[in-house]
Legacy VTK file of the C-alpha trace (Angstrom):
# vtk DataFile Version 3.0
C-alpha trace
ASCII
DATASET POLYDATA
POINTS 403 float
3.267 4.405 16.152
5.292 1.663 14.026
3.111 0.821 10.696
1.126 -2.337 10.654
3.259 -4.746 8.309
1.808 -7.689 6.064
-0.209 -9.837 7.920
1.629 -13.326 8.203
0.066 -16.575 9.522
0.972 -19.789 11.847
2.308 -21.734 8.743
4.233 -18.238 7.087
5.744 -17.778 10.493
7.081 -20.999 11.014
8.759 -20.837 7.825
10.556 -17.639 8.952
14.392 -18.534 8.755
16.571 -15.322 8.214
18.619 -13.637 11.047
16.710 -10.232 11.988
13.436 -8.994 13.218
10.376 -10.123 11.237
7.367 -8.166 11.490
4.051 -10.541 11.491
1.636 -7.637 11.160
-1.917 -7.925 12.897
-0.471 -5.726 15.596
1.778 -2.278 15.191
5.623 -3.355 15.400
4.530 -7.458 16.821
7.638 -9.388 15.342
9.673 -12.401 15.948
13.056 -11.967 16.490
15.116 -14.952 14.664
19.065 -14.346 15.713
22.056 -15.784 14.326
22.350 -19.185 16.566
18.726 -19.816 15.602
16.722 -18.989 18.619
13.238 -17.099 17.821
11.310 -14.623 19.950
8.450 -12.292 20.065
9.203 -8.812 19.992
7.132 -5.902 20.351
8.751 -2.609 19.035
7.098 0.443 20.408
7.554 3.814 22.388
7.848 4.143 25.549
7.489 7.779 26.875
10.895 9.593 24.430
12.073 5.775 23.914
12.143 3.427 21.736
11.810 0.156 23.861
12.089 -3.734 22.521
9.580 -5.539 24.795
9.758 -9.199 24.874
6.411 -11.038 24.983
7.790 -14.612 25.043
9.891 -17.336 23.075
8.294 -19.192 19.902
6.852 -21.881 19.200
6.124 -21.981 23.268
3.699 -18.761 22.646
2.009 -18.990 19.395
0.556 -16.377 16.558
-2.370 -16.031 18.205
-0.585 -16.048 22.116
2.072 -13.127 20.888
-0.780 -11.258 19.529
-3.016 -11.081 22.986
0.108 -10.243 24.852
0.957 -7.336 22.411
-2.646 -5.845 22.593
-2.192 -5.941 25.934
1.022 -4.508 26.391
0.124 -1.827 23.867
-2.997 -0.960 26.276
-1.100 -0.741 29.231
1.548 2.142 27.565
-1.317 4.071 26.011
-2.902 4.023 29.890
0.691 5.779 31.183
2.144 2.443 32.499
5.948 1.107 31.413
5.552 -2.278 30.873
9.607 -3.166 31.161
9.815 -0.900 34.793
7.068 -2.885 35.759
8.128 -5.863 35.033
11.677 -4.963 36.460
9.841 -3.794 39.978
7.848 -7.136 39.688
11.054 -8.990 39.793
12.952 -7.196 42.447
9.887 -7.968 44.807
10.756 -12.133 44.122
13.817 -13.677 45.539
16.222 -15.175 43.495
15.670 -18.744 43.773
17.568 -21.294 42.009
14.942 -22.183 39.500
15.013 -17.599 39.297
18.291 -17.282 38.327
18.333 -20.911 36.328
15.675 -19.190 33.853
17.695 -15.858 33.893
20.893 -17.818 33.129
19.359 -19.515 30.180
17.678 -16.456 28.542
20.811 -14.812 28.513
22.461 -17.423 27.556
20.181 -19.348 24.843
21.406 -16.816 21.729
25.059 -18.273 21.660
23.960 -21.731 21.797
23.672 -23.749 18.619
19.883 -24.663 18.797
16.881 -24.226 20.710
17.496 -28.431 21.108
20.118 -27.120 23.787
17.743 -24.522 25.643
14.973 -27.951 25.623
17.814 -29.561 27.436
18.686 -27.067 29.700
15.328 -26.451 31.119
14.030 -30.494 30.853
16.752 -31.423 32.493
16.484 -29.010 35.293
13.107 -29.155 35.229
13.398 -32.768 36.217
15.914 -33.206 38.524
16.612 -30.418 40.204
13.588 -27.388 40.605
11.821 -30.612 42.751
15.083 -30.733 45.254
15.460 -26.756 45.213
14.434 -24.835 42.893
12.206 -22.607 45.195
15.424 -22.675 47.448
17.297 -19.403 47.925
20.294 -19.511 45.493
22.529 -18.135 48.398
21.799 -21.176 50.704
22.294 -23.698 47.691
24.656 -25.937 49.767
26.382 -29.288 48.709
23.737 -31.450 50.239
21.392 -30.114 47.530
23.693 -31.077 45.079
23.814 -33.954 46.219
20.223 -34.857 46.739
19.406 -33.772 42.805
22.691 -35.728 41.066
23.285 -39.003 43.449
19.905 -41.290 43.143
20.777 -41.488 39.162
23.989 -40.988 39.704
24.941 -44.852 38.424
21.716 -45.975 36.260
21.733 -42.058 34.175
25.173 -40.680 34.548
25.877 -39.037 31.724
22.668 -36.824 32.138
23.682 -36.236 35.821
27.227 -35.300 34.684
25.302 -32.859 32.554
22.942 -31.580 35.228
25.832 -31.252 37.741
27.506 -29.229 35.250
24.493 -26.465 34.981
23.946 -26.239 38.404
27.615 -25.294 38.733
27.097 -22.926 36.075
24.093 -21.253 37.306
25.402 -20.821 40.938
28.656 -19.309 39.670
26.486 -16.435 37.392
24.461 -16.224 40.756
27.913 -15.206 42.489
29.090 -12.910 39.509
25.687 -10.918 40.631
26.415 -11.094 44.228
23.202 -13.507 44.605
25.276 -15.685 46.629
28.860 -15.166 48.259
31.562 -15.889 46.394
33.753 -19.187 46.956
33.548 -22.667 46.627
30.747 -23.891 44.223
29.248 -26.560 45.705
28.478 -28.236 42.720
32.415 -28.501 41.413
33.535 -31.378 40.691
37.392 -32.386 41.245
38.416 -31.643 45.124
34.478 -31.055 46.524
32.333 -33.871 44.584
34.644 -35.947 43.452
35.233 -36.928 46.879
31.277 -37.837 47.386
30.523 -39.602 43.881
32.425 -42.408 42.025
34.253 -41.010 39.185
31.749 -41.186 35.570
34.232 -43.525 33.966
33.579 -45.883 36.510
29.923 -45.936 36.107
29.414 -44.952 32.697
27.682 -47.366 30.839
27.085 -45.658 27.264
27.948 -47.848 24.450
30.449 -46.915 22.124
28.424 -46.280 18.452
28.578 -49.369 16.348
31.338 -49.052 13.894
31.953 -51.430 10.927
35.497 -53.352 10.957
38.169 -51.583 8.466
38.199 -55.593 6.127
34.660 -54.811 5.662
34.296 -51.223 4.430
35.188 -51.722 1.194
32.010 -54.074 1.041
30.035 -51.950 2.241
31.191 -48.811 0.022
30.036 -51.026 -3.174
27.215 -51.982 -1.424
26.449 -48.380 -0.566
26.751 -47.380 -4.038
24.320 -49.325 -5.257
21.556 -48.223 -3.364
19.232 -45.318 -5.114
18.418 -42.089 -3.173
19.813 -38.873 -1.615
19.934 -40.583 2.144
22.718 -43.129 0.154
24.462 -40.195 -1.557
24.428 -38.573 1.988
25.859 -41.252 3.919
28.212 -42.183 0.938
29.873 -38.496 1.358
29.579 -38.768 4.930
32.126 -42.103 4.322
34.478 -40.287 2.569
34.465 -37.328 4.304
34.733 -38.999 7.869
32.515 -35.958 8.589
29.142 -35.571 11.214
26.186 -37.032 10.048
24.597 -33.220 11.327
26.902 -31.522 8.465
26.370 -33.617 5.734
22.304 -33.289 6.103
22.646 -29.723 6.203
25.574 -29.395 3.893
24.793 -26.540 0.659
26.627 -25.974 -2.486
27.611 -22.506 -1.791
29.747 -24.620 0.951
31.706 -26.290 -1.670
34.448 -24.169 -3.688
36.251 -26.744 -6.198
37.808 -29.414 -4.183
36.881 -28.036 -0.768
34.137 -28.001 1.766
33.807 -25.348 4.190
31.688 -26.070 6.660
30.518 -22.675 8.560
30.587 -22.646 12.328
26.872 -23.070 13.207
26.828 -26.544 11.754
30.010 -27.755 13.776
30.170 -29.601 17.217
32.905 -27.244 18.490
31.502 -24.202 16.863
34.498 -23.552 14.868
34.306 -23.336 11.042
36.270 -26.447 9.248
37.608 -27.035 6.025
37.213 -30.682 4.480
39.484 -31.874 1.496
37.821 -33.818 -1.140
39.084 -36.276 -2.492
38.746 -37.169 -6.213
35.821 -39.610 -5.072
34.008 -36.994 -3.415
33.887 -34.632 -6.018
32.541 -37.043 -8.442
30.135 -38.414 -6.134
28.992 -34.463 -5.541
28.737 -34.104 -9.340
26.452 -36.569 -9.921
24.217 -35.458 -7.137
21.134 -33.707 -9.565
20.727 -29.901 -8.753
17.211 -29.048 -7.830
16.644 -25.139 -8.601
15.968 -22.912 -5.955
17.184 -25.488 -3.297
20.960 -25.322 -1.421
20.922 -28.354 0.195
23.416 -30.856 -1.514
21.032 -33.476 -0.199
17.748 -31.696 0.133
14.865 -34.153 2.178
10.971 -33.619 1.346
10.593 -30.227 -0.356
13.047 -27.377 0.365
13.811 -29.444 4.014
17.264 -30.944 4.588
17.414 -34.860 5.192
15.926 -35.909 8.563
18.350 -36.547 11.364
17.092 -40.117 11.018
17.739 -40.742 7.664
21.136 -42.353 7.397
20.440 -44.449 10.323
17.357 -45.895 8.710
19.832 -46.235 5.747
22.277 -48.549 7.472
19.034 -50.323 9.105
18.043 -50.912 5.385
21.359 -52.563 4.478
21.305 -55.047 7.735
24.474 -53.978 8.540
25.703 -53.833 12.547
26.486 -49.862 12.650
25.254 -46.647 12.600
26.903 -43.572 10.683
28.414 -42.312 13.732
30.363 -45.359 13.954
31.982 -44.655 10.341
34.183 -42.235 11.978
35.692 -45.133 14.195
36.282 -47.410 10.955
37.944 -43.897 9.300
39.905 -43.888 12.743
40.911 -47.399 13.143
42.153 -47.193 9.616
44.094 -44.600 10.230
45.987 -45.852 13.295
46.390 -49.359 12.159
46.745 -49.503 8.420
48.730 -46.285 7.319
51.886 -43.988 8.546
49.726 -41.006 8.627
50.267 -38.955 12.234
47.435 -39.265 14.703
47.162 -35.525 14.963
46.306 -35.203 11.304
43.524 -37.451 11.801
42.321 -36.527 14.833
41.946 -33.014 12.811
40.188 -34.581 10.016
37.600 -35.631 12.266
37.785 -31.912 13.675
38.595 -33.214 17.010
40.770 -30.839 19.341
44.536 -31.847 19.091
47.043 -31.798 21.999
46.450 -28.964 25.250
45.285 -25.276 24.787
48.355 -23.867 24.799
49.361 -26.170 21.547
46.316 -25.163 20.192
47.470 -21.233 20.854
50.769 -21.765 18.859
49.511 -24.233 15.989
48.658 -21.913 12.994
47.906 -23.834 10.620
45.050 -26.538 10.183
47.281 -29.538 8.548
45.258 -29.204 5.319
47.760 -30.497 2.856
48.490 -33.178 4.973
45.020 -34.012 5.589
44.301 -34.150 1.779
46.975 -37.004 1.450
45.063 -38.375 4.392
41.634 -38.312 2.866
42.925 -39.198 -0.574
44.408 -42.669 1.029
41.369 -43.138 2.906
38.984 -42.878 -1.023
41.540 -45.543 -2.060
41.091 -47.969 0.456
37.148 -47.530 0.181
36.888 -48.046 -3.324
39.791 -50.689 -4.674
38.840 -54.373 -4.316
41.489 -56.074 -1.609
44.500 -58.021 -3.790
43.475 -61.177 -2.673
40.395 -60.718 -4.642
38.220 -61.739 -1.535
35.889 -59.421 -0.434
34.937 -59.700 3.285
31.580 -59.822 4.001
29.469 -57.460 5.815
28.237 -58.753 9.334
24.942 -58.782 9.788
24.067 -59.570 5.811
22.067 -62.315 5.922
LINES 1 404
403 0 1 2 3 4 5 6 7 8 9 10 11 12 13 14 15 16 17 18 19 20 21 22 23 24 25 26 27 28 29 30 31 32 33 34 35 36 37 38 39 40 41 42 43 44 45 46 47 48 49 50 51 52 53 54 55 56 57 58 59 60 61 62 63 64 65 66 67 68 69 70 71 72 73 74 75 76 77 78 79 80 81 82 83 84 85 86 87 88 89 90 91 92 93 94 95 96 97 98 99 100 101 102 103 104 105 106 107 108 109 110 111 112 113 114 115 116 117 118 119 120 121 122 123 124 125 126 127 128 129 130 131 132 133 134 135 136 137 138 139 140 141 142 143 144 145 146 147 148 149 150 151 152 153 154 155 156 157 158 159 160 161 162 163 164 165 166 167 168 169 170 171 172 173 174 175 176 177 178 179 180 181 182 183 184 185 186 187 188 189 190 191 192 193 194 195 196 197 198 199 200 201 202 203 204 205 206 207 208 209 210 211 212 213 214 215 216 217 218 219 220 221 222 223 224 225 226 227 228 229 230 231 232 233 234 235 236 237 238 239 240 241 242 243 244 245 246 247 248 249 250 251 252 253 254 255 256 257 258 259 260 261 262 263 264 265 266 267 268 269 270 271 272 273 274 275 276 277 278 279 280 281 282 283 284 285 286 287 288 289 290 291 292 293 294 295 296 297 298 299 300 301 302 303 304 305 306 307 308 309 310 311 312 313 314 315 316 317 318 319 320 321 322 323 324 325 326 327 328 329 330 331 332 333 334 335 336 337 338 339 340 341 342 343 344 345 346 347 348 349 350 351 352 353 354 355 356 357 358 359 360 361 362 363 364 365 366 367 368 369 370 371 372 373 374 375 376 377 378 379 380 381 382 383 384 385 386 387 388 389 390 391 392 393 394 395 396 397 398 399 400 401 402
């Protein structure tokens, strides 16, 4: 029988941050399992008969302390009276079809460990939750037909499209694992888009009415820069480097100084859009802006929030709200764009790769070795320039929105 570790409780727990198994004590080999892409889980580590078994009692923060404990008691009762708790729960399953909503939940526990956050699980199952498991979620995956499709995407279709393009694009997903595992035969997925619903729906460009984010014009960023610069406070410093980095407001907030090496930024794969790790080249601006950002000891973050936190993801907005200015920091990205294209000779492909955007097809993508990092540090160099040296004129344009 494992040893009983140090007790934790609620508040130690939910501070639990590094990859690996932490034991919580209370109950013989009770841990939560915290892997790499951030998802967290109970675990119960016992012996099962000769074998070591990992039994899963649930994801966290949906079963609490107290929740994981019960269901570890109780597991550990069940082995010591001769049952198997995982052949049990294996025999349970095979007795219930596999209904949509079945292999939906299947899907996403497989699946949850390789995604970025458990924000992207939430999504998965709200979403599903919503829309579809009402249509036909007790529905037996193999008579999932088009119709259901259908019925689940079309009455939001128009008024909530980009959700619906999402939910159309899980269902597909979930019926093709279902066909992988011989739920359901094999062949057109009736949830596929271009020659099956494309013919039913109007395309999502045509009905699409998301607003592009709010971007300030390139004749007033300099106004803004030295407006920005004035303003006291890590959120400023933030969304300052976020300016001259033309970087995601979700990197900057969680951005650490073991990331920076001189005159670089590496930013590691988990904090990136596409998952891929990306270097940034800092330009002389940026490195003085980074050292006169105060170093608090035993804190990482480059812009550390309340405590040992990062910034909120809320934080630069309410920034920009403070200033009165019409934009949001997403939008800074579109004035480092439009800059780009309209005021300088620098190739679109190097700045569509300073924004870490994918450049050109897959099979360009296969051949290009290198990331354009010289060129991009010309790029981002310019771009410091323009921010911070007063137009020749001498007239500064001023901000809309400023009363």
């Amino acid at each position: 029988m494992p040893k009983i570790a140090k007790v934790l409780g609620a508040l130690e727990v939910k501070r639990l941050s590094e990859p690996k198994l932490h034991m919580v004590g209370t109950v013989p080999g009770l841990g939560l399992s915290i892997t790499k892409a951030g998802a967290r889980s109970w675990i119960l580590r016992t012996t099962v008969g000769a074998r070591r078994s990992d039994i899963g009692l649930g994801a966290y923060p949906a079963v609490t302390l107290a929740e994981a404990w019960t269901r570890a008691r109780d597991t550990l009762t069940k082995i010591r009276n001769g049952v198997d708790p995982v052949a049990e729960r294996r025999a349970r399953q095979e007795l219930s079809p596999w209904t949509f909503k079945r292999c939906a939940e299947t899907y996403i526990t497989g699946h949850r460990d390789g995604w970025k956050n458990d924000k992207h699980r939430q999504q998965w199952e709200n979403t599903l939750e919503t829309y579809v498991y009402p249509i036909f979620g007790d529905k037996h995956v193999r008579d999932v037909g088009k119709p259901d499709v259908l019925a689940a995407i079309e009455p939001n279709w128009t008024t909530k499209n980009e959700t619906m393009v999402r939910v159309r694009n899980r269902i597909e997903m979930v019926l093709s694992w279902a066909a992988q595992r011989g739920y359901r035969p094999e062949g057109l997925n009736p949830a596929r888009w271009r020659g099956n619903l494309d013919a039913a729906l109007p395309r999502p460009s045509k009905v699409n009415n998301r607003e592009s984010f709010k971007a300030i014009p390139i004749s007033e960023a300099y106004a803004f820069m030295q407006r920005l610069k004035a303003i006291e406070g890590m959120s400023a410093r933030a969304l300052e480097f976020l300016l001259l980095t033309a970087s995601r407001s979700g990197a900057v907030r969680l951005a650490t100084w073991s990331e920076i090496e001189g005159d670089v930024w590496n930013i590691p794969a988990e904090h990136m859009k596409a998952s891929r790790a990306h270097r940034v080249p800092l330009s002389p601006a940026a490195v003085a802006l980074l050292d006169a950002v105060p170093r608090i000891d035993g804190i990482d973050y480059i812009f550390p929030g309340r405590g040992d936190k990062p910034l909120s993801d809320m934080s630069l907005s309410q920034c920009m709200r403070r200033m009165k200015v019409e934009g949001v920091p997403h939008g800074l990205r579109s004035t480092f764009k439009d800059w780009s294209s309209e005021k300088t000779s620098h190739p679109n492909e190097v700045s569509e790769m300073a924004l870490a955007h994918a450049v050109g097809s897959d099979t360009e993508a296969a051949y290009r070795r290198g990331d354009l990092f010289d060129k991009r540090r010309h790029l981002m160099d310019d771009w410091a320039l323009f921010l911070t040296t007063a137009p020749k004129s001498g007239n500064v344009t001023q901000i809309r929105g400023v009363a």
